[in-house]
matplotlib code that plots the C-alpha trace (Angstrom):
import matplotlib.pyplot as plt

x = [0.0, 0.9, 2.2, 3.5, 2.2, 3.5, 2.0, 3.2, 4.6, 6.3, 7.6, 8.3, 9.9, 9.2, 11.2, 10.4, 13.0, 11.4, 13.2, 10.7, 9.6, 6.5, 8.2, 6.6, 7.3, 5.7, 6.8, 5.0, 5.2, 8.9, 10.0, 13.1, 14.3, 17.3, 17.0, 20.4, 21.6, 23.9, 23.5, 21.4, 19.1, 16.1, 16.3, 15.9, 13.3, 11.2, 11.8, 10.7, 7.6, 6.2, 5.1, 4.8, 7.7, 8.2, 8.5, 5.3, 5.1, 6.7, 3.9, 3.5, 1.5, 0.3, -0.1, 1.2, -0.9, 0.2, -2.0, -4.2, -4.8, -3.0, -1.1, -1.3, -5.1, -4.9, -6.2, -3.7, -4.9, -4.5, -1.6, 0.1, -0.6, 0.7, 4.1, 5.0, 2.5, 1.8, 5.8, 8.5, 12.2, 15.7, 17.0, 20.2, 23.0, 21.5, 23.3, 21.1, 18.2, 18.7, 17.7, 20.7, 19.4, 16.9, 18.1, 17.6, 15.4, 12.8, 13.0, 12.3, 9.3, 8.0, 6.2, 5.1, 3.4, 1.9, 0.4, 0.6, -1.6, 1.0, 1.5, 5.0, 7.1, 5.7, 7.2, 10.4, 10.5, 9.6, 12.4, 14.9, 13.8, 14.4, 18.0, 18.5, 16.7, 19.2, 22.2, 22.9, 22.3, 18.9, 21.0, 22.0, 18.5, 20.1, 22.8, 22.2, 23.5, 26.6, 27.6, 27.5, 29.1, 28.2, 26.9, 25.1, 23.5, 22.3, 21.3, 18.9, 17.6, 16.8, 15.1, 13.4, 11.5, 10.4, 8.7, 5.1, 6.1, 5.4, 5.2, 7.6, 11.0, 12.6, 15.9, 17.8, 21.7, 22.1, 25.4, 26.8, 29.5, 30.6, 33.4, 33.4, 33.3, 30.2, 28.7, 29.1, 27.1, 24.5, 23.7, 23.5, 20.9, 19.2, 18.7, 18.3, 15.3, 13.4, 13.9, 12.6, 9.8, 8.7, 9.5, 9.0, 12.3, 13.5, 17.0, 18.4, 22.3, 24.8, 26.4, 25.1, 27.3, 25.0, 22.1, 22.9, 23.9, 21.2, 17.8, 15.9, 15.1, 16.8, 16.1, 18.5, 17.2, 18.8, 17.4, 14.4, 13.8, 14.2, 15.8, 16.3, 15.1, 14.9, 16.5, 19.0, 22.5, 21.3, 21.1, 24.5, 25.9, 24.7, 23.2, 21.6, 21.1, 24.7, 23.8, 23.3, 26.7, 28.8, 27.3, 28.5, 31.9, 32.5, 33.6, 36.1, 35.4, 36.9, 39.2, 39.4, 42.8, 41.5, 38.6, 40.7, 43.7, 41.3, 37.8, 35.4, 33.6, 31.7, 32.5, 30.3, 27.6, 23.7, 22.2, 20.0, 16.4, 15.2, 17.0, 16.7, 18.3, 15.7, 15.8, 17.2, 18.6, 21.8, 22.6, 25.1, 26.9, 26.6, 29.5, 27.5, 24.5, 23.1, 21.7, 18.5, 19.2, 19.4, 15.5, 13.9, 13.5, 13.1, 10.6, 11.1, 12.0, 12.2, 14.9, 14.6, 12.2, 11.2, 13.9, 13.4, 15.7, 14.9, 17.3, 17.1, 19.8, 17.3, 15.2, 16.5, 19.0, 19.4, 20.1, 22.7, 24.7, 25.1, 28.2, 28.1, 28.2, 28.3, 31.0, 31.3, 34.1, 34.1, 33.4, 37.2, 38.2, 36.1, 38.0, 35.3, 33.8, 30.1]
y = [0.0, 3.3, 5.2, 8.7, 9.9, 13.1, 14.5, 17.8, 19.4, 23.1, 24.8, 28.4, 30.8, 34.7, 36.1, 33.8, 31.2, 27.9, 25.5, 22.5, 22.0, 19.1, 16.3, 13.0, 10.7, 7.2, 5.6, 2.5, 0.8, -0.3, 1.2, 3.2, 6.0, 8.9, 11.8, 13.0, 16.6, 19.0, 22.1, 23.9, 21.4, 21.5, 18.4, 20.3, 22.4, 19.3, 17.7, 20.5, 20.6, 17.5, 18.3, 21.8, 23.0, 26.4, 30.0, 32.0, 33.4, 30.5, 28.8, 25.3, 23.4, 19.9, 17.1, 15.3, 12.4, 10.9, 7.8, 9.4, 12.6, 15.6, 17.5, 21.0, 20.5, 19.8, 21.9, 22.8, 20.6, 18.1, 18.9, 19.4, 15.5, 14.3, 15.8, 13.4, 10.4, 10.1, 11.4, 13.0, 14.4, 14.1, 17.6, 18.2, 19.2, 17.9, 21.2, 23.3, 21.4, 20.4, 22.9, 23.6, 24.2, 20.9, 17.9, 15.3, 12.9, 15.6, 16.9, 13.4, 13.0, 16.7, 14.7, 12.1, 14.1, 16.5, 13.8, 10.6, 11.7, 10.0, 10.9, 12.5, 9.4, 7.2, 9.5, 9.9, 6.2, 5.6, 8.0, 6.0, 2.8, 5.1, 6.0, 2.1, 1.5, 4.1, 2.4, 4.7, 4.0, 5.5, 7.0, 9.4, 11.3, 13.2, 14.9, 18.2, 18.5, 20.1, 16.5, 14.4, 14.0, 14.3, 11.0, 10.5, 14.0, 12.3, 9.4, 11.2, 13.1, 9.8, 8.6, 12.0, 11.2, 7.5, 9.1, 8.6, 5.7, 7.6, 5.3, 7.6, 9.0, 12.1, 11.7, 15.7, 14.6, 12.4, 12.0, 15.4, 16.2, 12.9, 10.7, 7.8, 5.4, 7.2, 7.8, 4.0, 3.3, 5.7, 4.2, 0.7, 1.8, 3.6, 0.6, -1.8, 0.6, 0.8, -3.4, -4.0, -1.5, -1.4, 2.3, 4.1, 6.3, 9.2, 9.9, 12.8, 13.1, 14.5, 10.6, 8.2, 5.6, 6.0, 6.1, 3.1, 1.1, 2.5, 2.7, 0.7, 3.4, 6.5, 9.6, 12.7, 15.7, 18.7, 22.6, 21.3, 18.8, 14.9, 14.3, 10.1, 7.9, 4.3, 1.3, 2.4, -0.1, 0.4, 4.2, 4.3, 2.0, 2.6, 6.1, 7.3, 11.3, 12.6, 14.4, 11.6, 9.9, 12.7, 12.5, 9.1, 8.9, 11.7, 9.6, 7.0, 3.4, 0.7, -1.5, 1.1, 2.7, 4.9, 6.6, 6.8, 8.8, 10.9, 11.5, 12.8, 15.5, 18.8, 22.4, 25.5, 25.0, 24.4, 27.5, 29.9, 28.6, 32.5, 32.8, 29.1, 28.2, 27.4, 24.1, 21.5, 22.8, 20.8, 22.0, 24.6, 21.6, 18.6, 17.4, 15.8, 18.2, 17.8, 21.3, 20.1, 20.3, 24.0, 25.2, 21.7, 20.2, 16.4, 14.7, 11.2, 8.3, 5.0, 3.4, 0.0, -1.6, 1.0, 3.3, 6.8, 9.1, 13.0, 12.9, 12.9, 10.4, 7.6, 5.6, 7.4, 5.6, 8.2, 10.8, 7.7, 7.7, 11.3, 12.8, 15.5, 18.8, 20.2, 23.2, 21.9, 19.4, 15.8, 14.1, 13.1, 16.5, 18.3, 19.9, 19.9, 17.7, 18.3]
z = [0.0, -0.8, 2.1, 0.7, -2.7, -4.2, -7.4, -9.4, -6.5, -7.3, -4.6, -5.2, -2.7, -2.0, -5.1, -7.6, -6.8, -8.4, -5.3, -6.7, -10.0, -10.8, -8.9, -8.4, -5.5, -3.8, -1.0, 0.4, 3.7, 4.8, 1.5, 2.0, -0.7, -1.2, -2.6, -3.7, -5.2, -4.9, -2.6, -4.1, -6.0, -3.5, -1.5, 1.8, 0.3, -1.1, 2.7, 4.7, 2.0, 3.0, 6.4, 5.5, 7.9, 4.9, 5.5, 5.8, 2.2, 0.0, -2.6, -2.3, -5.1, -6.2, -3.6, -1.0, -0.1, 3.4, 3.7, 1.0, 2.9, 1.2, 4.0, 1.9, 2.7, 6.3, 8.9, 11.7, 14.4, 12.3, 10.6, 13.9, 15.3, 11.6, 12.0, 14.9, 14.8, 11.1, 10.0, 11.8, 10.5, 11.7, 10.9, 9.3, 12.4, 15.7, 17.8, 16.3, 16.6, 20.4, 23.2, 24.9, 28.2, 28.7, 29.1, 25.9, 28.1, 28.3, 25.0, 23.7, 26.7, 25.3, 22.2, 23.9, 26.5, 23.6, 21.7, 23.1, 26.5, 28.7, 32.2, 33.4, 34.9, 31.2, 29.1, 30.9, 31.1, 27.3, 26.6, 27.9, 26.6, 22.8, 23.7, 24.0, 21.1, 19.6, 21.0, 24.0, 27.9, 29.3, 31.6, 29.4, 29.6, 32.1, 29.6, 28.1, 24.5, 24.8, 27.0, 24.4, 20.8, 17.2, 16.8, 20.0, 19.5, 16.3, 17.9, 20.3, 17.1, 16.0, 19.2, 19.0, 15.6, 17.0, 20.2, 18.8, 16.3, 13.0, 9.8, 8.1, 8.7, 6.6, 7.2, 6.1, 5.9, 9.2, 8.7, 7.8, 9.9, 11.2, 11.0, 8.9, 11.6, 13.6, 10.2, 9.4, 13.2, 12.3, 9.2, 10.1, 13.2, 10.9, 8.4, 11.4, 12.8, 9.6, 9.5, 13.0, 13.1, 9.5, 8.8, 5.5, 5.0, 2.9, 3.0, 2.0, 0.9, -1.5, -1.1, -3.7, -2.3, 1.2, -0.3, -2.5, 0.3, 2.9, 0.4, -1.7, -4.5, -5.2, -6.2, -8.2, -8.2, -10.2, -10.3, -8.0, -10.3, -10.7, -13.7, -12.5, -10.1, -10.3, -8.1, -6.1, -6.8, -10.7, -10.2, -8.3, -10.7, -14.0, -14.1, -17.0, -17.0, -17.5, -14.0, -12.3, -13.7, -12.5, -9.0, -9.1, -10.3, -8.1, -5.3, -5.6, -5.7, -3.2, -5.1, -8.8, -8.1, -11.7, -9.5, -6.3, -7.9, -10.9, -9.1, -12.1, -11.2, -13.0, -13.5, -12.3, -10.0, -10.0, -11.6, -9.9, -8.8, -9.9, -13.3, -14.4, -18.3, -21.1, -21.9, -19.7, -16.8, -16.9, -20.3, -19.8, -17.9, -19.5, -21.4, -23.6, -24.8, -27.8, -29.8, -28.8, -24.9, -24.9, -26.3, -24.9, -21.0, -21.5, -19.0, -17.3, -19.7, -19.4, -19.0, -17.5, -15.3, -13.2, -13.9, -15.8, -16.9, -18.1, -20.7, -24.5, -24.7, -22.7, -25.4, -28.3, -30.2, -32.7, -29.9, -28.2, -31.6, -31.9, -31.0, -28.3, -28.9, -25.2, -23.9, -20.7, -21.8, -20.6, -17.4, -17.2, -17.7, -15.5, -12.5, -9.7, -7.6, -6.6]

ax = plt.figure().add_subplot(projection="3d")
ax.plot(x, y, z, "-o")
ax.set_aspect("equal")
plt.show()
């Protein structure tokens, strides 16, 4: 069944700044998928969207259908039960996000009192029992934030969003910040959490090689748009929207000494969500653009079982045999990394 559905969602900020442009999502039950973009590209933006968590002001349109109930649609009352007990987030940088003069126990019991009706000494008590479900002793309710380190301030993030057992988790950048080894623990509790308790999950990082190892299906967004999403491995691995490629091949590969020594990378930077290109986007970019690419955006294509790709080079063999005609020189030459 269909957990999270999102249809022709534009997101538009104060300005004009197009952060989101007609992207379509579902997520079903225990379904895990990352979204993955440069800065820049509107993963934050489309996060924040779906539990309406944007600045007075910004325009938010299409749907988002959380168990078939749109959340743009939702009164406040019930819009504010939702946010913990239907889908909560993990916030990007868990020192800003913690209060730094209460003590994490009770900042974890403060849901749980708000909207599960539970007395004091129950929520306390539940709160410990989600550090240790998070890997950390219940004694550590007593710590303020500034006590503990990056990773277990992420962990009590974590606990945080499980107070009042949502059915979906929006994970912004969990690991940002952290070593390899505490972003290595993180990951496997958050992959063994959506196991045990049947969570959906979106993940959001600028790390395909997470995302491929953490989700099911993943997602690349590019100018606030999703120019491929399909099975995550086969995304990572064979990627289809030149985009997409350069993402990948941006981080060496255990085992290629080729990727390790000469990372590929692009040039420039995501263009600017008020003053976006004609055409595609990515154009300007793309080391392989074709003549068309500049006065034409290309939607989704297929390109495999259940994998699409918004590029004129997916399912057109004509377009596949053409050489490229793009300024931005070749993958192998480009001198930045995203």
């Amino acid at each position: 069944m269909t957990l999270l559905e999102v249809r022709n969602l534009k997101v538009t900020y104060p300005g004009g700044a197009a952060a989101v442009r007609e992207v379509d999502l579902r997520l079903k039950a225990g379904q895990t998928l990352g979204i993955a973009g440069e800065s820049g590209c509107g993963k934050s933006t489309l996060a924040l969207a779906l539990l309406r968590l944007l600045p007075a002001g910004t325009d938010v349109r299409g749907e988002i259908l959380l168990d078939g109930e749109d959340v743009l649609g939702m009164r406040w009352g019930r819009l504010r039960a939702v946010r913990w007990a239907g889908a909560s987030i993990v916030f990007q940088g868990a020192m800003h996000s913690l209060n730094p003069v209460h003590r994490v126990g009770d900042q974890i019991a403060e849901p749980i009192l708000l909207h599960g009706g539970a007395s004091t000494d129950a929520a306390r008590t539940r709160a410990g029992e989600l550090l240790e479900q998070v890997g950390l002793p219940a004694a550590r309710a007593s710590a303020y934030p500034h006590e503990l380190s990056g990773g277990q301030r992420q962990r009590v993030m974590i606990a945080m969003a499980l107070a009042c057992a949502p059915r979906l988790i929006i994970a912004d950048e969990p690991t940002t910040a952290l070593d390899v080894m505490v972003q290595a623990q993180i990951l496997r509790l958050i992959r063994r959490l959506v196991t045990e308790q049947d969570l959906a999950l979106i993940m959001i990082s600028h790390d395909l090689a997470v995302l491929a190892d953490t989700c099911d299906r993943l997602a690349v967004m590019y100018a606030g748009r999703v120019v491929e999403q399909g099975p995550a491995r086969e995304v990572y691995e064979d990627a289809r929207h030149p985009y997409a490629r350069a993402l990948s091949e941006a981080f060496p590969r255990i085992g290629d000494p080729a990727s390790r020594f000469a990372p590929r990378g692009l040039p420039g930077d995501p263009p600017d969500p008020a003053a976006l290109p004609p055409g595609c986007t990515f154009h300007p970019r793309c080391p392989v653009a074709l003549p068309v690419c500049a006065t034409q955006d290309q939607p989704l294509r297929e390109a495999g079982p259940g994998h699409r790709a918004a590029c004129v080079r997916v399912g057109t063999p004509a377009a596949e045999a053409a050489e490229p005609t793009g300024s931005a020189g070749t993958a192998e030459n480009a001198g930045s990394t995203p």
